[in-house]
C-alpha positions as CSV (number, residue, x, y, z in Angstrom):
1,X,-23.0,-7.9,-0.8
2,X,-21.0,-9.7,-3.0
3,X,-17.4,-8.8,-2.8
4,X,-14.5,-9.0,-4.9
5,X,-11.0,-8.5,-3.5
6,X,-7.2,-7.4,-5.3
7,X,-5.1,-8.3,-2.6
8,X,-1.1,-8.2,-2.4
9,X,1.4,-8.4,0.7
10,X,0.6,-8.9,4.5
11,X,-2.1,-6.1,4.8
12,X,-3.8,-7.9,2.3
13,X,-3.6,-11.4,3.0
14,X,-4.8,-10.1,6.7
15,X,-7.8,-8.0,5.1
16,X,-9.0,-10.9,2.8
17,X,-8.7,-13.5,6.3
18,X,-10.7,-10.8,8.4
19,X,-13.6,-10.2,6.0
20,X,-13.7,-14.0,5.2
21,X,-14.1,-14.9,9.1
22,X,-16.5,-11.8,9.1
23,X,-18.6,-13.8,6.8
24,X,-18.8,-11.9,4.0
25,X,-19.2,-13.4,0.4
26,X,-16.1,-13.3,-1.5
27,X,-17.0,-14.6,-5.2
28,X,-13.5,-14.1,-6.2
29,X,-10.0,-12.6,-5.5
30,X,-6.8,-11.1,-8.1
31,X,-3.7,-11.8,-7.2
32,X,-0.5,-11.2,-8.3
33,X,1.4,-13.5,-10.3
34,X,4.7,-15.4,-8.5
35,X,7.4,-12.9,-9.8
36,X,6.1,-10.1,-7.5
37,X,3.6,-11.9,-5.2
38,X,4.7,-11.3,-1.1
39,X,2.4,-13.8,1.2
40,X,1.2,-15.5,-2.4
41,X,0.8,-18.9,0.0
42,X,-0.9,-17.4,2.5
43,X,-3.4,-15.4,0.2
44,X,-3.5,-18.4,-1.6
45,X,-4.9,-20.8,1.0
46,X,-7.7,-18.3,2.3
47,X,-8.6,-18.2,-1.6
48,X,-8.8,-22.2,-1.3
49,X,-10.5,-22.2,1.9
50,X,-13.1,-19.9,0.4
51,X,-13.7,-22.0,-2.8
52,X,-13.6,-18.8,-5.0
53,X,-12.3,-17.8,-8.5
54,X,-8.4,-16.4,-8.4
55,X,-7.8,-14.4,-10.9
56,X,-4.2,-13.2,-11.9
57,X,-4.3,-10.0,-11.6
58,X,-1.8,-8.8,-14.3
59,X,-4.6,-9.8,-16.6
60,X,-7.6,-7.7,-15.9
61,X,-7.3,-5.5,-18.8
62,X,-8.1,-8.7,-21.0
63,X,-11.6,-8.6,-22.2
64,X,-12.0,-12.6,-21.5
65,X,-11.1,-12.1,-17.9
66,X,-13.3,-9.0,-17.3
67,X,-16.2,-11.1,-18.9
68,X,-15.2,-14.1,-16.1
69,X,-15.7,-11.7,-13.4
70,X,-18.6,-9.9,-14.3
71,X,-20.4,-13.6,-14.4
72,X,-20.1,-13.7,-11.0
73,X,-21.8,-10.1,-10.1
74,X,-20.0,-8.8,-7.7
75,X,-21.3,-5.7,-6.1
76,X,-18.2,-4.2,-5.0
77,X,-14.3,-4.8,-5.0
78,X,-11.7,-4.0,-2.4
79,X,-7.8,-3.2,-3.1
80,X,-5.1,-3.6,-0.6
81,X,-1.2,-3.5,-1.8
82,X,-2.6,-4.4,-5.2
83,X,0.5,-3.1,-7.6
84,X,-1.9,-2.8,-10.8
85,X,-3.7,0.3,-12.1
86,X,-7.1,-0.8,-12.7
87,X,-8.8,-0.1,-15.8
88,X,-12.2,2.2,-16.4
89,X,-13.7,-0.8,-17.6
90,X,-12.8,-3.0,-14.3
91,X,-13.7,-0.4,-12.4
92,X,-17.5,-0.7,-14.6
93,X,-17.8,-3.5,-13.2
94,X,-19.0,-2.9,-9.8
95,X,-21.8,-1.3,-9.0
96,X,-21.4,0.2,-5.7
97,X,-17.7,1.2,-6.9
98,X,-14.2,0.1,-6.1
99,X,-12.5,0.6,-2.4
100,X,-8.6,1.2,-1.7
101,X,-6.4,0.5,1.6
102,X,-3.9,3.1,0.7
103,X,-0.7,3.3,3.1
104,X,-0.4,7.0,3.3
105,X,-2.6,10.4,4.4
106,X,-4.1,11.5,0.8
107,X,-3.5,13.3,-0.9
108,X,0.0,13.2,0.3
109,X,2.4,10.3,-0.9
110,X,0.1,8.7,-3.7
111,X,1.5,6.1,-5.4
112,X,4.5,4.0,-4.7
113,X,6.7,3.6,-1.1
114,X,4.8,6.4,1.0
115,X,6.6,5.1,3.8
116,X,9.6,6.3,2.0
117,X,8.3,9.6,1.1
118,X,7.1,10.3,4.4
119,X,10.3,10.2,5.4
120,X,12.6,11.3,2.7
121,X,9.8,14.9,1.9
122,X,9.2,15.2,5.9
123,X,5.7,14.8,4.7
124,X,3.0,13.7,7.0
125,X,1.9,9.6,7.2
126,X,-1.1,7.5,7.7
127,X,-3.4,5.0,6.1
128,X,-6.6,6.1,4.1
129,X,-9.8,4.1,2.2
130,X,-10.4,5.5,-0.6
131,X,-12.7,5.2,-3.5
132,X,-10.8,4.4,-6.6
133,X,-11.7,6.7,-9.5
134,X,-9.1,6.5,-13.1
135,X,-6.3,8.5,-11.3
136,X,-3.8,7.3,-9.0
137,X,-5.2,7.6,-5.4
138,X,-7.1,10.4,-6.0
139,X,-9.9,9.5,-5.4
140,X,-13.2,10.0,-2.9
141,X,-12.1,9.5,0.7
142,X,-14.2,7.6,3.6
143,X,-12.1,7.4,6.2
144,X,-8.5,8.0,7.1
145,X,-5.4,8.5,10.3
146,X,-2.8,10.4,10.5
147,X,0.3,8.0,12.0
148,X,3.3,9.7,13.9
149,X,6.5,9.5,12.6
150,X,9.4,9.3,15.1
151,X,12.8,10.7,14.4
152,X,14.0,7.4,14.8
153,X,11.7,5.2,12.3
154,X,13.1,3.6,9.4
155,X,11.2,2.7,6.2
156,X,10.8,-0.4,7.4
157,X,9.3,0.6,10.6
158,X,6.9,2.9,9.4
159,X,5.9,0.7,7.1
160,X,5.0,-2.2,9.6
161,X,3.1,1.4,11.4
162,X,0.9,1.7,8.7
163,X,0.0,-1.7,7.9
164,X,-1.3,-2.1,11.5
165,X,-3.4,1.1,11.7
166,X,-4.2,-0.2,8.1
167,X,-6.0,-3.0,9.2
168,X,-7.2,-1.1,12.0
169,X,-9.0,1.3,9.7
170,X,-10.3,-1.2,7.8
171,X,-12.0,-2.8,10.7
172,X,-13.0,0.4,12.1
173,X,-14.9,1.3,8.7
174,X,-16.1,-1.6,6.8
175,X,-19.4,-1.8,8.8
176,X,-20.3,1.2,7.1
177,X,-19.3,0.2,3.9
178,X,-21.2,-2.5,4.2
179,X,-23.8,-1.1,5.2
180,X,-23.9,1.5,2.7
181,X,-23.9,4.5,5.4
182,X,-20.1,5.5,4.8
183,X,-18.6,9.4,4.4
184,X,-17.3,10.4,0.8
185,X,-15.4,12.9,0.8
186,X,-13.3,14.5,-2.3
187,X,-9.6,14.8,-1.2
188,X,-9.1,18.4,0.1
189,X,-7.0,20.7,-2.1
190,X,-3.2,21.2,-1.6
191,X,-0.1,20.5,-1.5
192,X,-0.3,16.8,-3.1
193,X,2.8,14.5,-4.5
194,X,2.5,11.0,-6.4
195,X,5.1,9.0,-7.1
196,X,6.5,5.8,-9.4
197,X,8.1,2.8,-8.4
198,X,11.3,3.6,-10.3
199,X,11.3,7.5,-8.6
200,X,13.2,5.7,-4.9
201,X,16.7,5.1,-7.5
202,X,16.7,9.3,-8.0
203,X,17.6,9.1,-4.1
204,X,19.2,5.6,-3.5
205,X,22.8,6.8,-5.1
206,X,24.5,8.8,-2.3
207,X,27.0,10.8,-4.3
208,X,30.6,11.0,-2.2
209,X,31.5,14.6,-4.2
210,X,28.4,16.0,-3.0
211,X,27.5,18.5,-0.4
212,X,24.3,16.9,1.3
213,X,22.3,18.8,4.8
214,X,23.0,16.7,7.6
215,X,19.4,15.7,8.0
216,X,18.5,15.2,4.3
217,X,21.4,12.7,4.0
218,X,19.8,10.4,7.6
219,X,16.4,11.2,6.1
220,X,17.6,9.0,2.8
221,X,19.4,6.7,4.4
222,X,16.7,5.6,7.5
223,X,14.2,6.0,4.8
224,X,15.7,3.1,2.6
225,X,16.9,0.8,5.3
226,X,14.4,-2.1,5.2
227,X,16.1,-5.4,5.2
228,X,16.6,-7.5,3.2
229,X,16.1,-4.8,0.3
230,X,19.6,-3.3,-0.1
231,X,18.5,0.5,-0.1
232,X,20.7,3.6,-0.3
233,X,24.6,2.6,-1.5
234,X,27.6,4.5,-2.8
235,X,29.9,3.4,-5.1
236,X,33.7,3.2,-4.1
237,X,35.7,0.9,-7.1
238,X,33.1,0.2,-9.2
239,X,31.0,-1.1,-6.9
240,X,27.9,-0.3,-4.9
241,X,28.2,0.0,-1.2
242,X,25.0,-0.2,0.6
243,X,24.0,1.3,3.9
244,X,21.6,0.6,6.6
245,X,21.2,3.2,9.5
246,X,20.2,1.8,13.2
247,X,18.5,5.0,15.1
248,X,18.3,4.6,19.2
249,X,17.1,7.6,21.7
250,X,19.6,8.2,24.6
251,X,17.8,6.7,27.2
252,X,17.7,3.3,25.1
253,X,21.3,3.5,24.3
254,X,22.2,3.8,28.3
255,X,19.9,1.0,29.2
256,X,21.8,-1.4,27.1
């Protein structure tokens, strides 16, 4: 099977280095371009080390790009932390379909910063491959886990949760995909939420005149602390005062 990947972030510079040293045939790889590329060196020198095609992957709505990847026939294409919708007519282009690594339980949390949402909505988390279909994340599910969220996680640590059990699940699964002999499921009916990028600065401004529930306001707060992004704030003179919560259970505290 001939496989191309869409890969952003660590989960996916991990997922393209795993199925490389698993031996399957990459013929090429999207990535994203410098401005918003996280392990772009990394990704980068598997890409090199593979001798494949890298594709930028804020281009693949151009006809001449599609045309460059459908030369090299892949069968299927895989998406982890890739930040682009992908087009019908991308999605055309594989025969056996498109896969996502999605860092939340579908249909919970589609979209952007799960990890947040898990959090911030008291939903529940967890990592799920999906097929992709034109919506976003709604698609066909073959496998997913549910990950525990602990009254002291931050967004940052649930987020470093759910790329291990990411990778995890990918591991756990791709022999079937592979092999063709993988579950798909529709996503069960529901309660269901999807959110933008730009939907975390409705919550980030904690407003000082407000009345807030104890637990909503830590929920926020925990929920955007992942350093070195500055997160929730306030304003006080002008300016924007940003906060970072550190959560310990008592028995952690008295052992210090």
């Amino acid at each position: 099977m001939k496989l191309f990947c869409l890969c952003n972030n660590w989960l996916g510079w991990q997922a393209l280095k795993w199925l490389r040293q698993e031996g399957d045939e990459i013929v090429g790889v999207a990535v994203h371009p410098a401005a918003s590329s996280k392990y772009g060196n990394e990704i980068g020198r598997e890409i090199r080390e593979m001798n494949c095609m890298a594709v930028d992957g804020s281009r693949l709505k151009q006809a001449e790009v599609l045309q460059q990847i459908r030369k090299l026939s892949p069968d299927m294409a895989l998406s982890v932390m890739f930040g682009y919708i992908l087009a019908p007519e991308f999605l055309r282009t594989f025969p056996h379909g498109c896969i996502n690594l999605h860092p939340a339980l579908l249909p919970h949390n589609r979209g952007a910063f799960p990890n947040v949402w898990s959090i911030v909505n008291e939903t529940p988390a967890g990592v799920t491959l999906h097929y992709v279909d034109e919506g976003i994340d709604t698609g066909d599910v073959i496998a997913q886990k549910e990950v525990a969220v602990t009254v002291t996680d931050t967004g940052a640590s649930l987020y470093r949760k759910l790329e291990v059990e990411g990778m995890k699940l990918l591991e756990d699964t791709w022999p079937a995909i592979r092999a063709g002999t993988s579950a798909r499921i529709p996503q069960r009916s529901g309660p269901a939420s999807c959110h933008r990028v730009s939907d975390v600065r409705q919550i980030d401004e904690i407003d000082l005149q407000k009345s807030y529930r104890g637990q909503d306001l830590i929920n926020v707060i925990r929920a955007r602390t992942f350093p070195p992004y500055p997160g929730a704030y306030f304003v006080h003179g002008g300016r924007k005062i940003y906060l970072r919560l550190e959560l310990k259970e008592e028995a952690e505290v008295a052992g210090e």
